[in-house]
C-alpha positions as CSV (number, residue, x, y, z in Angstrom):
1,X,0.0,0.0,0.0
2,X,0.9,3.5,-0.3
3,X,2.5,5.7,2.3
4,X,-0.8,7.2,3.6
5,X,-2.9,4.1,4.0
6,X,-4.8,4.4,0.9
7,X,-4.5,1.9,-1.3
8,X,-4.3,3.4,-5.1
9,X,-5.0,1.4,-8.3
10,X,-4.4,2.1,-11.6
11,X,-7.7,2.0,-14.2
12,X,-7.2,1.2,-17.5
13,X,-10.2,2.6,-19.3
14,X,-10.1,0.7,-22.9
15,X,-13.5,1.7,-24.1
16,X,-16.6,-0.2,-24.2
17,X,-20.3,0.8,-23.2
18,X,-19.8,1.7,-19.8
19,X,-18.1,5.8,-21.6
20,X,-19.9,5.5,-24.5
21,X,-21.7,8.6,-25.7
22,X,-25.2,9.2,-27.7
23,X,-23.6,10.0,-31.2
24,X,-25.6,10.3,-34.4
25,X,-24.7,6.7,-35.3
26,X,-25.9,5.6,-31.6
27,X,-23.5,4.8,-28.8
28,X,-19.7,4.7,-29.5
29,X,-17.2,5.1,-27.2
30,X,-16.2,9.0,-26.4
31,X,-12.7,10.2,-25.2
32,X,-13.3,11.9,-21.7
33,X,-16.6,11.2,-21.6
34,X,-16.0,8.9,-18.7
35,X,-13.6,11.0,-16.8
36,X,-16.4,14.0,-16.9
37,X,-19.2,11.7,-15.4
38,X,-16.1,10.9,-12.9
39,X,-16.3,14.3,-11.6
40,X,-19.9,14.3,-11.7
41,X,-20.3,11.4,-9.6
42,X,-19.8,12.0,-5.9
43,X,-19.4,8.5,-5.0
44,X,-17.0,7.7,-8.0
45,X,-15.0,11.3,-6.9
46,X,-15.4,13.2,-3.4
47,X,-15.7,16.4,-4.6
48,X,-13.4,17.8,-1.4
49,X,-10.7,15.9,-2.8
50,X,-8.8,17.5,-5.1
51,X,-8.3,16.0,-8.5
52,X,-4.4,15.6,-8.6
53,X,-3.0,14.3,-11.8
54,X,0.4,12.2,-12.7
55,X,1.1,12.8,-16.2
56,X,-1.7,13.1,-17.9
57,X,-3.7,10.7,-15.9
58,X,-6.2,12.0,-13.4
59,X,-6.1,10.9,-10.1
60,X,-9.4,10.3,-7.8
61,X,-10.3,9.5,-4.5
62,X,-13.7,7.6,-3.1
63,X,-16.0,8.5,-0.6
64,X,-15.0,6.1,2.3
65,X,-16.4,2.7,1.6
66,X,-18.3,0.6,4.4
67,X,-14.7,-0.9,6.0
68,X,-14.2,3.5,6.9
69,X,-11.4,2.8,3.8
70,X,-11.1,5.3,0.4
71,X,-9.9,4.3,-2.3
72,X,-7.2,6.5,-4.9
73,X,-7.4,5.7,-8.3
74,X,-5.5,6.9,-11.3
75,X,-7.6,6.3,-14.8
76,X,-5.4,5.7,-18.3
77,X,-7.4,6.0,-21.1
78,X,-6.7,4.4,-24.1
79,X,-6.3,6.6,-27.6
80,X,-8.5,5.3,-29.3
81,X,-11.1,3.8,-27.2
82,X,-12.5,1.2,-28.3
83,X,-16.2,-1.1,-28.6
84,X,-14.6,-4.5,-27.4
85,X,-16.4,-5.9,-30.1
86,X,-12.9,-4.3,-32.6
87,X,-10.7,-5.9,-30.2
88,X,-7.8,-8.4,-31.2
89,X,-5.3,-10.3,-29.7
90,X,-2.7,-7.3,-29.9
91,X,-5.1,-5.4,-28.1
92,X,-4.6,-8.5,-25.0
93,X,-1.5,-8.1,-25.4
94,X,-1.3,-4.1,-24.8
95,X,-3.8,-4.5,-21.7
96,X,-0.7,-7.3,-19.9
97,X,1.7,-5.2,-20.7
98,X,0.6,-2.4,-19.3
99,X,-0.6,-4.1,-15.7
100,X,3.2,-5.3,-16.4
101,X,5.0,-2.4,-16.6
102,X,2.6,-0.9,-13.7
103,X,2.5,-3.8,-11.4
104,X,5.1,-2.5,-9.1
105,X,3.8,0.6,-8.3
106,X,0.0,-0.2,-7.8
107,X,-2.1,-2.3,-5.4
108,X,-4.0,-3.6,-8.1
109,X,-5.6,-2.9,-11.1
110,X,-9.3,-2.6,-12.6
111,X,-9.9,-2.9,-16.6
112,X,-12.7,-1.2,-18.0
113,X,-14.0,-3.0,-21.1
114,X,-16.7,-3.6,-23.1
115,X,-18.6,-6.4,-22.9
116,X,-19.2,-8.6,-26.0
117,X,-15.3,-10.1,-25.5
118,X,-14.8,-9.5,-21.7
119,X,-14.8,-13.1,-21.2
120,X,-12.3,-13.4,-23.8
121,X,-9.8,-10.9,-22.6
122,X,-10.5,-12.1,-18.6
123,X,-9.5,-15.7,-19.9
124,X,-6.3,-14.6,-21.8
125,X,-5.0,-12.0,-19.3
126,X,-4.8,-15.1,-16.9
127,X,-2.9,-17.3,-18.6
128,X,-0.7,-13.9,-19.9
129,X,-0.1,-12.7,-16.5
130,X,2.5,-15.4,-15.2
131,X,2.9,-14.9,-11.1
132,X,0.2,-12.3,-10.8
133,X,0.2,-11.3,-7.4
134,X,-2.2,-8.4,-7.3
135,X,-5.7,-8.2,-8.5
136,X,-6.7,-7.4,-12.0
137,X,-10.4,-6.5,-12.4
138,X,-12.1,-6.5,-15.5
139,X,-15.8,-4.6,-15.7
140,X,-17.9,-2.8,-17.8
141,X,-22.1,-2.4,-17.7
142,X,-24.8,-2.6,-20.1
143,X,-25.8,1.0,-20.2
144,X,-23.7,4.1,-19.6
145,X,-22.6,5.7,-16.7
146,X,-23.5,8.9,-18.0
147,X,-27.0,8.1,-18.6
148,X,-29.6,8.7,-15.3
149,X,-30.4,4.8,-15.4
150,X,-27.3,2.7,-15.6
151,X,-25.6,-0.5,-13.9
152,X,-21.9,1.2,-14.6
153,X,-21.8,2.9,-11.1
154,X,-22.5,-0.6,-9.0
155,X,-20.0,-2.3,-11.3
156,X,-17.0,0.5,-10.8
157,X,-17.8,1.0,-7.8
158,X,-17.7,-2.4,-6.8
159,X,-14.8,-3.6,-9.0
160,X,-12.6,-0.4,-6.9
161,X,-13.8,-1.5,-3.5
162,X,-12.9,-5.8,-4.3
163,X,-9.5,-4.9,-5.6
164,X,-8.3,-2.2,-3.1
165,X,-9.8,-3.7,0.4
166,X,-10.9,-7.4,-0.8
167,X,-7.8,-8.1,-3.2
168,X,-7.7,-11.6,-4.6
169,X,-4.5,-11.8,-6.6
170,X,-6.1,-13.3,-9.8
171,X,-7.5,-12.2,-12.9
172,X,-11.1,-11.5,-12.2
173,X,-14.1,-10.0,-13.9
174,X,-16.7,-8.1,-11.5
175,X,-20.4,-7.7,-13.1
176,X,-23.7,-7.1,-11.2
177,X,-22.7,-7.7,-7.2
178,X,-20.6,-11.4,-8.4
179,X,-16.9,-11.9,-9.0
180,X,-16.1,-14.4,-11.3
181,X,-13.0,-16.1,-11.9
182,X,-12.3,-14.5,-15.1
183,X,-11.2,-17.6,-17.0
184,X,-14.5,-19.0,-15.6
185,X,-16.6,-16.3,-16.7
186,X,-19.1,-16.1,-20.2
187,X,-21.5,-13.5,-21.0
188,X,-24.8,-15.0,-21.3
189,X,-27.4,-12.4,-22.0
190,X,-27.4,-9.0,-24.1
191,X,-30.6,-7.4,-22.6
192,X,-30.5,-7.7,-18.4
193,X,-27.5,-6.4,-16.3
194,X,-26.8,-9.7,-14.8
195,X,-24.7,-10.1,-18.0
196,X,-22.0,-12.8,-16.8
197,X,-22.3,-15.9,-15.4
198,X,-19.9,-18.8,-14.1
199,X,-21.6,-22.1,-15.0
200,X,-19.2,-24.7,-13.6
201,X,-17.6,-22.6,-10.7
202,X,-19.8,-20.4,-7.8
203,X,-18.6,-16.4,-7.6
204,X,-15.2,-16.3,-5.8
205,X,-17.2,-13.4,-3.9
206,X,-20.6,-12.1,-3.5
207,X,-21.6,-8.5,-2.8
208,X,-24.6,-7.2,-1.1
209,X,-25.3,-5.9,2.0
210,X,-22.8,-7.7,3.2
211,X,-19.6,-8.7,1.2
212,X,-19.3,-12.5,1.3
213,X,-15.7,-13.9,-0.1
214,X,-15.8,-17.6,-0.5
215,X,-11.9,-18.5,0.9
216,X,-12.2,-21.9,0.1
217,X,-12.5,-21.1,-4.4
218,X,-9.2,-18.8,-3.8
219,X,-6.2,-20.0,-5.8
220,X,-2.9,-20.7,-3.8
221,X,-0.8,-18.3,-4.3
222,X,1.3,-18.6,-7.8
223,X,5.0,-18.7,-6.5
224,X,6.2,-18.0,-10.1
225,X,8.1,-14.5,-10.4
226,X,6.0,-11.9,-12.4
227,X,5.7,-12.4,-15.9
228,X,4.4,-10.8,-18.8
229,X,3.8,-13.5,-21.5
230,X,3.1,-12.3,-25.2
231,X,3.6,-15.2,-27.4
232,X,-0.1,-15.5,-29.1
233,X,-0.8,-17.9,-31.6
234,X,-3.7,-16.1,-33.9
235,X,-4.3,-19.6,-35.7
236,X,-6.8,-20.5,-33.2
237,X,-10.3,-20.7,-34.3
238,X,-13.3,-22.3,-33.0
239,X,-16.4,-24.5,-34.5
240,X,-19.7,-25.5,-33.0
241,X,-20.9,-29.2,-34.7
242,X,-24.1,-29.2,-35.6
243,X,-26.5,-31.8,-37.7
244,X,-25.6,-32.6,-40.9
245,X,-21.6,-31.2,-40.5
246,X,-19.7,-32.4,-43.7
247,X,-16.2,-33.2,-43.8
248,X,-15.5,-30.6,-46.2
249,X,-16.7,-28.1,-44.5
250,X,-14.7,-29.5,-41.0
251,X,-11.3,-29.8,-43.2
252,X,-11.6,-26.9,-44.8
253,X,-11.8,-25.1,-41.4
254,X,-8.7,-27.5,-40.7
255,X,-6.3,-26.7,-43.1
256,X,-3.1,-24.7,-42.5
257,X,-2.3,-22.0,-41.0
258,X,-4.8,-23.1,-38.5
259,X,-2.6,-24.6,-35.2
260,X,-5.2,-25.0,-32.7
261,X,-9.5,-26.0,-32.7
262,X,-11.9,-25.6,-30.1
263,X,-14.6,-28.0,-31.6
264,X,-18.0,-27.2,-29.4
265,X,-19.7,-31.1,-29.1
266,X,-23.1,-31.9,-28.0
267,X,-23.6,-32.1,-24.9
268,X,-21.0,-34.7,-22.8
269,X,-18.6,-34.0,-25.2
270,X,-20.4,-35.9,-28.3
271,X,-19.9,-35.1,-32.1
272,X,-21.5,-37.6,-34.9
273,X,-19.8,-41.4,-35.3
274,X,-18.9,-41.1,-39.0
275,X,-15.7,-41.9,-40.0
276,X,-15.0,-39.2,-43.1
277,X,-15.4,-36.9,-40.1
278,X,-13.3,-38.6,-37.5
279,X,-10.9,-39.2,-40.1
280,X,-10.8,-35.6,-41.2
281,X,-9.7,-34.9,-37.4
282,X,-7.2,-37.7,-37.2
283,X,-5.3,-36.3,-40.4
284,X,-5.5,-32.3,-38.3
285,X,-4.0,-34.4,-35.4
286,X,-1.1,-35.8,-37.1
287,X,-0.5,-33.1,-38.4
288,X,-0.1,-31.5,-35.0
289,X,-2.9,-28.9,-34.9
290,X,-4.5,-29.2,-31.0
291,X,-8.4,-30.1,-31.0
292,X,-9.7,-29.3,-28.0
293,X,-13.3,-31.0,-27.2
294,X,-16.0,-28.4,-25.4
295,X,-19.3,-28.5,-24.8
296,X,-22.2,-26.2,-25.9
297,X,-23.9,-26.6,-23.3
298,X,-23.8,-23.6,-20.7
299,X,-23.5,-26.0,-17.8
300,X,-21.5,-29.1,-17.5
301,X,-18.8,-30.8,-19.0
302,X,-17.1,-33.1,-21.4
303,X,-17.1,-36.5,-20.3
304,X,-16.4,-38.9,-23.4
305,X,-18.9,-41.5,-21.1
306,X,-20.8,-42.1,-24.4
307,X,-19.3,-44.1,-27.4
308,X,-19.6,-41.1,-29.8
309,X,-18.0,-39.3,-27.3
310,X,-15.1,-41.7,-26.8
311,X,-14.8,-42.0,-30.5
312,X,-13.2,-38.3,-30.9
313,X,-10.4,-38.9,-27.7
314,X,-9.4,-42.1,-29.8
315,X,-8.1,-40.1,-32.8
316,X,-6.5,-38.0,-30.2
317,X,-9.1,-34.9,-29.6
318,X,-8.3,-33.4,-25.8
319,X,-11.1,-33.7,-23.3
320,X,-11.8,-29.8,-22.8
321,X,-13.4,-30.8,-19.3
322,X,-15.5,-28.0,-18.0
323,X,-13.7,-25.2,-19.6
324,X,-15.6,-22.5,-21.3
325,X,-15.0,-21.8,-25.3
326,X,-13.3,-18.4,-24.7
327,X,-11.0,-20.0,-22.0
328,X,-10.2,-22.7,-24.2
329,X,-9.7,-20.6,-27.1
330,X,-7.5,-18.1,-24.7
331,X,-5.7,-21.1,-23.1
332,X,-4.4,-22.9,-27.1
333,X,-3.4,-19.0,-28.1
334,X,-1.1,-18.9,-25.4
335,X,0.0,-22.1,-25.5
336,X,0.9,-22.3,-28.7
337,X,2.5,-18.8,-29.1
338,X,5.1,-20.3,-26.7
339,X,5.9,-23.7,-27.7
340,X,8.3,-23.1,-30.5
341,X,10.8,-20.8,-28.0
342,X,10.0,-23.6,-24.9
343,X,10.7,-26.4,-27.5
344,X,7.7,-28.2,-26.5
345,X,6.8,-31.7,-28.2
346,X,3.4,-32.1,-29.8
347,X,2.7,-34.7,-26.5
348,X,3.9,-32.0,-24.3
349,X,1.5,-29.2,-25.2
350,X,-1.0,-31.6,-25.1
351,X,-0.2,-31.9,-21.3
352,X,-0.3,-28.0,-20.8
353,X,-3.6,-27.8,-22.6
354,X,-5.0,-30.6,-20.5
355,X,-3.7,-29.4,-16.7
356,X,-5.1,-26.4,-15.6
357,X,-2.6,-23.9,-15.4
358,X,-5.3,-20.9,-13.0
359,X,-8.1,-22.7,-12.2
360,X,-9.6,-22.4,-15.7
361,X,-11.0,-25.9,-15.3
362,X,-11.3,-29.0,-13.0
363,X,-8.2,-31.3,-12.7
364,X,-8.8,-34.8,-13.4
């Protein structure tokens, strides 16, 4: 913590709806259009607190928070802001760098993004943020902050309190009074504020009237130094099976310069028993591309009980377990963006993708 006692964190506002402005186009993101409703906010800025600055970031302080406990906050803003539906896996890689190069000299950190790919970019930071040790908060809302109505202010305001005085040192992402894991986390509905959900892991912490932090879901603490890690592989893709899927289509998704497939099966993990199709993935296989097997389901896992099931981890298709599709595509980016400088073996990235590396999924 700082000298004073308050804890400071740094806020990286990338864009998204939560500063988005009425334009004549409808709502796009809008460069201090967020910092203005800061000032305008009295819980978001005690007004008796002078607005200091460091460079050209604005710095703010909180009305106390229940604990008696403000929180300082410095906001970057990214030039140009962006709708997180424009995003790309450069733009990951900016966000980790950035908590990188600030990690030192911050109590944590909360990451103001849109949400259409939160989930996305809450999955990769965790695996790109080797040794994390402070808390990185991603949030966002459904309607502006500016506007008279909106779910922003519980969601910042929240996502300030959990990561100064509540600070699990993970990757998390904080939407309507739940924090998620973020590698756990998918957005499953466009129209309410209770936007995010965590099918196959329970909030890490609740918030109401009372905040309720569930010890027993906290990671143990990764020993690892600090570590940036930027090796993305952008040849991952990913393909939901549906009825009547014909091999063509399935190898033409396969071919080169594709290196890794999250293939969403029916429910347990099941995809059709025909062999042009199972012999399409056999060739991807050999070839060394990674197949990773997910379910569609919003609940639940892979299995591979049924035969049909079984069929795809005999031509060597990796049980997915209970990981979500944006984790898994997050976790075979990052895996294979490093395996050519680790010199990994095609047996041992399968290993990685199969272990959880931060509680992403279930062990076996």
């Amino acid at each position: 913590m700082t000298a004073d006692a308050i804890p400071t964190l740094l806020v990286l506002h990338t864009g998204g709806t939560i500063g988005m402005r009425e334009g004549p186009r409808g709502f796009a993101p809008a460069k201090g259009a967020l910092l203005d409703t800061i000032l305008a906010t009295r819980q978001l800025h005690d007004p008796s607190r002078y607005v200091e600055s460091h460079g050209t970031r604005p710095i703010f302080t909180t009305l106390p928070f229940a604990t008696g406990q403000r929180v300082r906050y410095e906001v970057m803003e990214y030039e140009p802001l962006l709708d997180s539906a424009n995003l790309d896996l450069s733009h990951w890689v900016r966000f980790a760098e950035d908590v990188g190069a600030n990690h030192d000299a911050y109590d944590g950190f909360v990451i103001l993004h849109g949400t259409d790919t939160m989930a996305f970019t809450a999955s990769a930071l965790s695996f790109m943020l080797e040794g994390l040790a402070k808390p990185v908060i991603l949030t966002g809302s459904q309607i502006p902050l500016e506007r008279l109505r909106n779910d922003g202010l519980d969601n910042f305001l929240g996502a300030l309190g959990l990561a100064a005085l509540y600070p699990i040192p993970e990757v998390t992402l904080y939407f309507h009074h739940k924090l998620l894991r973020g590698n756990r986390a998918s957005k499953h509905d466009a129209s309410h504020l209770d936007a995010f959900d965590s099918p196959n892991l329970p909030p890490l912490v609740r918030v109401g009237i009372e905040v309720e932090v569930d010890e027993a879901l906290a990671l143990p603490r990764d020993e690892r130094p600090f570590r940036v890690r930027t090796e993305l592989s952008p040849h991952v893709a990913s393909l939901r099976v549906y009825p009547g899927i014909t091999a063509e289509v399935l190898a033409n998704f396969l071919r080169p310069p594709l290196e890794g497939l999250v293939l969403e099966t029916y429910g347990g993990g099941n995809f059709p028993e025909r062999s042009d199709l199972l012999d399409v993935l056999r060739e991807a296989v050999a070839r060394g591309v990674l197949v990773l097997n997910v379910t569609q389901c919003p609940r639940g896992e892979v299995r591979a009980d049924y035969q049909v099931g079984r069929a795809l981890a005999d031509v060597g298709v990796i049980v997915g377990r209970d990981l979500t599709a944006e984790a898994a595509m997050a976790k075979l980016a990052v895996i294979l963006g490093q395996r050519t400088a680790a010199g990994w073996s095609h047996a041992e990235q399968v290993a990685r993708v199969r272990a959880p590396i931060r509680g992403e999924m279930s062990g076996p």
